[in-house]
C-alpha positions in Angstrom: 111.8 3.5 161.8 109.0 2.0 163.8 105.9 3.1 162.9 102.6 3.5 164.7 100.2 3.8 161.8 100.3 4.0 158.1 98.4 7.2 156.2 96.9 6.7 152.8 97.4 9.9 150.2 94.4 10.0 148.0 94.9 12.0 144.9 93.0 15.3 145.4 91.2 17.4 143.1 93.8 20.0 142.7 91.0 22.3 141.6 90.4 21.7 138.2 87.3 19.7 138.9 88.7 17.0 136.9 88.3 12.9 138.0 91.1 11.7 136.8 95.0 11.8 136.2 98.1 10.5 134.9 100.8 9.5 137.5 104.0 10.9 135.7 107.0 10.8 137.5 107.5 9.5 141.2 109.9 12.1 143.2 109.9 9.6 146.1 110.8 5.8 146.7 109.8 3.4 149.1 111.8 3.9 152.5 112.4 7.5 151.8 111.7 10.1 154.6 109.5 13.1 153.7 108.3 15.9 155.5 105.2 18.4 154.7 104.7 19.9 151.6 107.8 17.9 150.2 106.6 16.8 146.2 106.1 13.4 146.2 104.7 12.9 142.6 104.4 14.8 139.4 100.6 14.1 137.4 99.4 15.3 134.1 95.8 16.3 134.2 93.5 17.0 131.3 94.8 20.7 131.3 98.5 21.0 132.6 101.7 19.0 135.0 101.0 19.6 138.3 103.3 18.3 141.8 101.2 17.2 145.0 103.2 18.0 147.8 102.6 15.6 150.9 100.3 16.4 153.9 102.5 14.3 155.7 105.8 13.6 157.4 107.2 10.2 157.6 108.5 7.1 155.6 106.9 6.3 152.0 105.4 2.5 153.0 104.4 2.0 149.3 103.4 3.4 146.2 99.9 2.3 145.3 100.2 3.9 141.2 102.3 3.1 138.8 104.1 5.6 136.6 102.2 5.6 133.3 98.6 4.9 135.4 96.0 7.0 135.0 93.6 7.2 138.4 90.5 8.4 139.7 90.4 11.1 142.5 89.8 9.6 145.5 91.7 6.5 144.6 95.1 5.8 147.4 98.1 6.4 145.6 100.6 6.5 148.4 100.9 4.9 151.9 103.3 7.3 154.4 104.2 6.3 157.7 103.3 7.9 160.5 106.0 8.2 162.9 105.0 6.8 166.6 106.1 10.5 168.1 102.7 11.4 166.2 105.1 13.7 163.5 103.6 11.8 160.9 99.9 13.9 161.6 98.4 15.4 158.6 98.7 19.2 158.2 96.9 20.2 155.0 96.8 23.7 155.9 99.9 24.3 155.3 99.5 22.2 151.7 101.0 24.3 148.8 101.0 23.1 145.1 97.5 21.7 144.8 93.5 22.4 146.0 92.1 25.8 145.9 94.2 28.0 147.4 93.4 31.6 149.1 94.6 34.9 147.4 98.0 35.7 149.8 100.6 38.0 149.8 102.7 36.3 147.2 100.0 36.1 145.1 99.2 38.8 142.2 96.0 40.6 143.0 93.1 39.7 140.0 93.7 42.3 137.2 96.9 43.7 139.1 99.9 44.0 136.0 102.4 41.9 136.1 105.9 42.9 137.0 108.5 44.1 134.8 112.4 44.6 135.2 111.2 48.4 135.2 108.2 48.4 136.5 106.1 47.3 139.3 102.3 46.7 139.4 100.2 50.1 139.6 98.6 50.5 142.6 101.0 48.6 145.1 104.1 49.4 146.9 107.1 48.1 145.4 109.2 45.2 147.6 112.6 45.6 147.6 113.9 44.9 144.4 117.8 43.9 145.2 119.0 41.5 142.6 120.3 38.4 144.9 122.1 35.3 144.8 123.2 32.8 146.8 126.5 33.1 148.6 129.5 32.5 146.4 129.8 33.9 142.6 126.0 32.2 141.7 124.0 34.2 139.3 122.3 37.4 139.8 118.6 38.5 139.5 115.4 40.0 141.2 113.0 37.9 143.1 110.6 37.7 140.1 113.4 36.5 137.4 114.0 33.9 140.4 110.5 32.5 140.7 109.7 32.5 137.4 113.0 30.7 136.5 111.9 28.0 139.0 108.1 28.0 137.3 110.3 27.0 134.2 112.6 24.6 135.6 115.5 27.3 134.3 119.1 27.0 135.6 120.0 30.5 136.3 123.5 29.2 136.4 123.3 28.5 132.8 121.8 31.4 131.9 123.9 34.2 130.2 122.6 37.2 131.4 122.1 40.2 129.5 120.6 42.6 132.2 123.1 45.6 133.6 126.2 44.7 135.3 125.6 40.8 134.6 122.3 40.7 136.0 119.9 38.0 134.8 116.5 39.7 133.5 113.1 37.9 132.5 113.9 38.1 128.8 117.1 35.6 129.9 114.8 33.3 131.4 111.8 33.1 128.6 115.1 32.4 125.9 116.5 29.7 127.8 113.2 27.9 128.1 112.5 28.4 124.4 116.2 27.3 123.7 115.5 23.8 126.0 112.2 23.3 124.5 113.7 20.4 122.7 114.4 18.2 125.8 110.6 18.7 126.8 108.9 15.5 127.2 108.3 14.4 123.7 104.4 13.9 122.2 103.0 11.0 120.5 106.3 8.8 119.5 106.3 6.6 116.2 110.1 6.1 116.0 111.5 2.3 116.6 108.1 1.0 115.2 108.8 -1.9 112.6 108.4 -0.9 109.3 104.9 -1.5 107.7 103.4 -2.4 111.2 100.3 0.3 112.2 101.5 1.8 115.4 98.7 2.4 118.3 99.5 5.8 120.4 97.6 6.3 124.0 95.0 9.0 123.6 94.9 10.4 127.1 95.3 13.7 129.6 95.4 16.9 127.7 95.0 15.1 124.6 92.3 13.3 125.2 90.5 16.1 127.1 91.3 18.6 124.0 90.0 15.9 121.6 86.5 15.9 123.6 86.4 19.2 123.9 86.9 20.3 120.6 84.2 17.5 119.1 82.1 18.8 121.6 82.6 22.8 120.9 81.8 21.9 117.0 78.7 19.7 117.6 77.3 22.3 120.1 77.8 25.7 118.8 76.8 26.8 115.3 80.1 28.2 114.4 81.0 30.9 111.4 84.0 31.9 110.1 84.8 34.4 108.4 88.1 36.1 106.9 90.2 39.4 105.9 93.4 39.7 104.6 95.2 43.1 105.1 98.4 45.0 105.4 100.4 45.1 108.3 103.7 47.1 107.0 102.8 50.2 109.6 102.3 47.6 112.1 105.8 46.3 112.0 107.2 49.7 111.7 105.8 50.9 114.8 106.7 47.5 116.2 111.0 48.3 115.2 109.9 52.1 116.6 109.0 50.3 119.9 111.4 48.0 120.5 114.3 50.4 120.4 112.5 52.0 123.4 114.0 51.4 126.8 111.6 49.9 128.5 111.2 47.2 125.6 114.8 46.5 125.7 114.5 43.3 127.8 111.7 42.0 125.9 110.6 40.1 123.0 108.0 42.0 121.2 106.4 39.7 119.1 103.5 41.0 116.0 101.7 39.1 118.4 101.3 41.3 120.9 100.2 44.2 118.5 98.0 42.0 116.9 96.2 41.2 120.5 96.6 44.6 121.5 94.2 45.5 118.3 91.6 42.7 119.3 91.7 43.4 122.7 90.7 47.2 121.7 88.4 46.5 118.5 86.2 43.9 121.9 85.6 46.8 124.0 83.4 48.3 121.3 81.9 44.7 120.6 81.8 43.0 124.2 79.3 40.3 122.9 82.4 38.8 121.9 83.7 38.2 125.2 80.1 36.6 126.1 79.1 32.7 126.7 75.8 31.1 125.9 74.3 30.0 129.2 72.3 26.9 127.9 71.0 26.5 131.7 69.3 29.5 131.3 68.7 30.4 127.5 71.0 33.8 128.1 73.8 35.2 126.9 76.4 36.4 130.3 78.7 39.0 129.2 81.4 39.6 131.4 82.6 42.7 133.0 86.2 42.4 131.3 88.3 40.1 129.0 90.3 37.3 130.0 92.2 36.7 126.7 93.3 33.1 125.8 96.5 32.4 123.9 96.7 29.0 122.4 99.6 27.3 123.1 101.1 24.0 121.1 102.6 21.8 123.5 104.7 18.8 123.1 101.7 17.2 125.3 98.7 18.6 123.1 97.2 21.9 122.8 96.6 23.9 125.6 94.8 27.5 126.1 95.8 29.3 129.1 94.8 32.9 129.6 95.4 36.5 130.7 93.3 37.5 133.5 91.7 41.1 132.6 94.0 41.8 129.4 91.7 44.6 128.3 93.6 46.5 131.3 97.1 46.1 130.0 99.2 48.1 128.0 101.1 46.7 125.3 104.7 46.4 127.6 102.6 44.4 130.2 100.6 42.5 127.5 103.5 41.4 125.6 104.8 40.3 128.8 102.6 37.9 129.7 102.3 36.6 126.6 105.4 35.2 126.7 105.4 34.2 130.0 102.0 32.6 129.6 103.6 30.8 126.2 106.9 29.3 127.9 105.2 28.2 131.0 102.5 26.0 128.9 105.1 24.5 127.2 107.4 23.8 130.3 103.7 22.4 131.6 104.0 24.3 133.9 100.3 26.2 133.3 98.4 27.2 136.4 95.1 25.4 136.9 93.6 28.9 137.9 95.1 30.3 134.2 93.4 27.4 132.4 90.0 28.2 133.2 87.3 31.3 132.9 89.2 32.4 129.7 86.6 34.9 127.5 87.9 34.5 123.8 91.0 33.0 122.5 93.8 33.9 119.9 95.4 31.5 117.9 99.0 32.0 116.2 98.8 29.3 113.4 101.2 31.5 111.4 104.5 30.2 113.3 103.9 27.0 111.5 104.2 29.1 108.2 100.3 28.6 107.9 98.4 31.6 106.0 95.0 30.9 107.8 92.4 28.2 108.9 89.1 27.9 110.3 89.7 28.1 114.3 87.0 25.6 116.7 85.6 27.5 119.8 87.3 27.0 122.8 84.6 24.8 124.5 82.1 28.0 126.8 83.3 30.5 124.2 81.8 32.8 121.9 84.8 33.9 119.6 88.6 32.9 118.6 90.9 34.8 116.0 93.3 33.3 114.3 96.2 34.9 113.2 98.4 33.6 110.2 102.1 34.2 108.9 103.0 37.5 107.5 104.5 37.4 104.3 105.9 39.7 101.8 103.3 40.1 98.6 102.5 42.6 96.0 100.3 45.0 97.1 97.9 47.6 95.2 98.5 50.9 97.5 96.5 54.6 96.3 98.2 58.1 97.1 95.7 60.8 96.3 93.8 57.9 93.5 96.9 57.0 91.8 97.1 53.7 92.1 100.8 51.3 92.0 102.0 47.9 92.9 104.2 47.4 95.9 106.2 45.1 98.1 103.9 44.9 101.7 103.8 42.8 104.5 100.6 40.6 104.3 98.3 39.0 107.2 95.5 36.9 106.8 93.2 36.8 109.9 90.3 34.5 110.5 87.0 34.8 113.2 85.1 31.8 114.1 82.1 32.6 116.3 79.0 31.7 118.0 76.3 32.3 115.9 73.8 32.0 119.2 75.4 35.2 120.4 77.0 37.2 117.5 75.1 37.6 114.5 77.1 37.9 111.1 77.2 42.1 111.3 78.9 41.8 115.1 81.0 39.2 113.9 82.2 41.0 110.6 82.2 44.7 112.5 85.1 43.0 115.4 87.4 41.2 112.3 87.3 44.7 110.6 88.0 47.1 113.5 91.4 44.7 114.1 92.4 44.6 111.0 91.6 48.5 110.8 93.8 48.7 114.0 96.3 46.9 112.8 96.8 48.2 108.9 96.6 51.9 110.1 97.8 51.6 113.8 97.6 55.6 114.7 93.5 54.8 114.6 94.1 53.7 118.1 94.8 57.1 119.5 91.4 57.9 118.4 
């Protein structure tokens, strides 16, 4: 192809704020053809994987970044040329994948609930719901099972669907991602080392930035921890009650969900929690709802995306997202816009078989609950002041917060009203 100019791709901001990446993978090769908004590189940033599309049409020239490199923004990290009938012109407004982008029609409106198999957000009128599939005998499933099985990388093909009449449903999707988790790009790898040599491993994107946040977080605010073990046995009854309903069918309802479902409640009486020290100012900015984050163990490091306006979800939609927000952090496939202006955070240290720890602030936060294993124990239970020993489920739950903002009766008042909620759950009707 001859070519009348070459045009330089800088990386870009993608709207994170952040100064630097990780080129990952390269989707493109020199002498390739591309056209607008085709991928041409996947980075790992300090928060998630993200794929720059190219404002460009024309043939890759050269690839200025190594896989492996970490570079600034700004820096050129691919050379395109522009074709000499001018097709190679930039065109970033039509740019998807990366920078700020407007609120559109494909886009869920801030607070709006997300969509179910059975349900479609409050307030808006339903699209047509139609399971489709490409021509042929290719699997079958409604437009929001399709995009969020390409948010995961999920062949539908290889999905076995559970949904009526063979139709693949969101619950399919979330177990095929758990059940591929395995072939996720591995962490920190020790294995082929010679024995007895110390091995050196790379500190860097969402390791490093977790690592800097977390040092800063427990050097800036004063944090305390406290701690209240309880019993959750009506809890997990209501949760098999639940389950069997219909609209639950498709989903996995995790203790999890009641357990934010509880916190979520026991915050609207104590929204200090919710709150950030502005150290600008010397005030304290509570917001006007609760964007609740769920900390996520990745096989890149630990990320905490969130749940824009949970306090205005039920538990159906609030379990949903949960596990939506869990199997897209650990695809990597988090949202810039879901890793930031998170409120408080929960943290589920109990799948590791952990009983409870002492949680660090997510960095601009005033509080974080962690939530341990639940395991069978004797228990001491009263009828009418008689007292005898029983088998109960058992949950330990631990609050770090900011001292600056909660003082020790806040702090104590929010752990107890959860674990009220969640040891007698029929409180909540009150």
């Amino acid at each position: 192809m001859t070519t009348a100019a070459v045009q330089t791709f800088r990386l870009p901001d993608v709207g994170e704020g952040l100064t630097e990446a990780e080129i990952v993978t390269w989707r493109v090769a020199v002498g390739d053809t591309v056209a607008v908004n085709q991928v041409l590189v996947e980075i790992e940033t300090a928060k998630s994987l993200v794929e720059l599309p190219s404002p460009f049409a024309g043939e890759v020239v050269e690839l200025l970044a190594a896989e492996g490199e970490t570079v600034e923004v700004g820096r050129p990290i691919i050379g395109i040329g522009a074709a000499a009938d001018g097709t190679g012109e930039p065109e970033p407004k039509l740019l998807v994948g990366y920078g700020a982008k407007e609120a559109g029609p494909g886009r869920r409106r801030r607070g709006a609930r997300p969509a179910t198999p059975d349900r479609e957000p409050a307030g808006e009128p339903a699209p047509p719901e139609t399971p489709t599939a490409p021509a042929g005998s290719g699997p079958r499933a409604k437009p929001p099972v399709r995009k969020l099985a390409k948010v995961l990388d999920v062949d539908l093909a290889a999905v076995r669907p559970t949904g009526p009449d063979g139709i693949v449903v969101r619950a399919d999707v979330l177990r095929a991602a758990e059940s591929a988790g395995d072939g996720l790009p591995p962490g920190p790898d020790t294995a082929g080392a010679p024995a007895g040599t110390e091995t050196r491993i790379p500190i860097k994107g969402v390791r490093r930035a977790t690592a800097a946040a977390m040092v800063g977080s427990a050097f800036t605010a004063p944090h305390v921890t406290e701690f209240v073990t309880l019993d959750v046995t009506k809890t997990l009854e209501l949760r098999e009650t639940v389950a069997r309903r219909r609209e639950f069918r498709d989903l996995k309802l995790t203790p999890l969900a009641f357990v934010a479902r509880a916190y979520l409640r026991a915050l609207a009486r104590r929204p200090i929690a919710a709150a950030r020290w502005d150290e600008a100012t010397q005030e304290i900015v509570v917001p006007a709802g609760v964007n609740l984050g769920i900390a996520a163990a990745t096989p890149r490091g630990l990320v905490v995306p969130n749940i824009k306006d949970a306090h205005t979800l039920g538990l159906l939609e609030l379990s949903t997202a949960i596990n939506e927000l869990a199997a897209t952090a650990r695809a990597g496939r988090s949202s810039p816009e879901s890793m930031t202006g998170g409120h408080t955070t929960i943290t589920n240290v109990g799948v590791f078989g952990v009983d409870t720890g002492t949680p660090i602030l997510n960095p601009g936060e005033t509080s974080i609950l962690a939530v341990g294993a639940i395991r069978r124990q004797p228990w001491v239970v009263e009828d009418d002041g008689v007292e005898r020993i029983e088998p109960r489920s058992i949950l330990q739950l631990a609050l770090s917060f900011d001292h600056r903002v909660m003082d020790g009766q806040e702090g104590s008042e929010l752990l107890a009203d959860t674990a009220a909620l969640l040891a007698e759950p029929g409180l909540a009707v009150l």
